[in-house]
N, C-alpha and C positions, 0 to 999 in steps of 0.2 A: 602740736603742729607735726604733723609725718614729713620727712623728709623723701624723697622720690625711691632712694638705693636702701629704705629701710622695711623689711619683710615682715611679719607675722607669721611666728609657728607656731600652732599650738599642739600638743603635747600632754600626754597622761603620766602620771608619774606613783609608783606605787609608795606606799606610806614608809616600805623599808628603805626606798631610794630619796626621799625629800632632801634631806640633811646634806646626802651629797650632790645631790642635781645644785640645791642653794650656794653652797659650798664653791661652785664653778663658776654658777651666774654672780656670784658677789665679787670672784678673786677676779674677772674677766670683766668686770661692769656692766654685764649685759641687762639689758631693760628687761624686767618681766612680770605681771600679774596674773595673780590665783584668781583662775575666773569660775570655777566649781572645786566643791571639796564632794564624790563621791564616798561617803561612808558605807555605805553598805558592799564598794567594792575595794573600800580601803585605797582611795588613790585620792589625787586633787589634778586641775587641770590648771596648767600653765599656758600660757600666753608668753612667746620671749620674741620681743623685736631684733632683727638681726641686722647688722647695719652692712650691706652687702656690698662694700669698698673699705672694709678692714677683713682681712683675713683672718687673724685673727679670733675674730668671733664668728665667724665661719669653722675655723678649727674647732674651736671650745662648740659650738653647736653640733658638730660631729662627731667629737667626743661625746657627750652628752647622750645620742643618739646609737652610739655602740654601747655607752652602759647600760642604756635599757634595753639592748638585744640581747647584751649576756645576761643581763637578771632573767630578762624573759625566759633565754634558753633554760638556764640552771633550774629556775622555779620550774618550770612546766616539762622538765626534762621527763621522757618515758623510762631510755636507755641508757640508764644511772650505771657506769661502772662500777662505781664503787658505792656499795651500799652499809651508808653506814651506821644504819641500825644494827645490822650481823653485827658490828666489832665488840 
């Protein structure tokens, strides 16, 4: 049963981030199902209901959503300061 203030996001999640994406959805309660597992790009696809009158999981989905922008940055980054294959 959907409740009216309960949203659906869904979300790619790459295979280095699983563990902690789960980690957040578990410590937080938040409802979620793996609705694809992409192998060949090493990711799976979440589904997380967000129950949009607790804040709360509002925050933790924002959370969530800045640690995939840093991995993304880091992973895909061009202009590596510090390169640290040289060291």
């Amino acid at each position: 049963m959907k409740s009216i203030g309960i949203t659906n996001e869904m979300i790619k999640i790459p295979q280095d981030m699983i563990l902690d994406i789960l980690s957040i959805l578990l410590k937080e309660e938040l409802n979620y199902e793996i609705t694809e597992v992409l192998e060949n790009r090493a990711m799976a696809v979440f589904v997380i209901g967000i129950d949009q009158s607790k804040p709360r999981q509002l925050k933790a989905f924002q959370n969530i959503q800045e640690l995939l922008t840093a991995y993304h940055e880091f992973r895909f980054s061009e202009n590596e300061t510090l390169n640290w294959r040289d060291n």
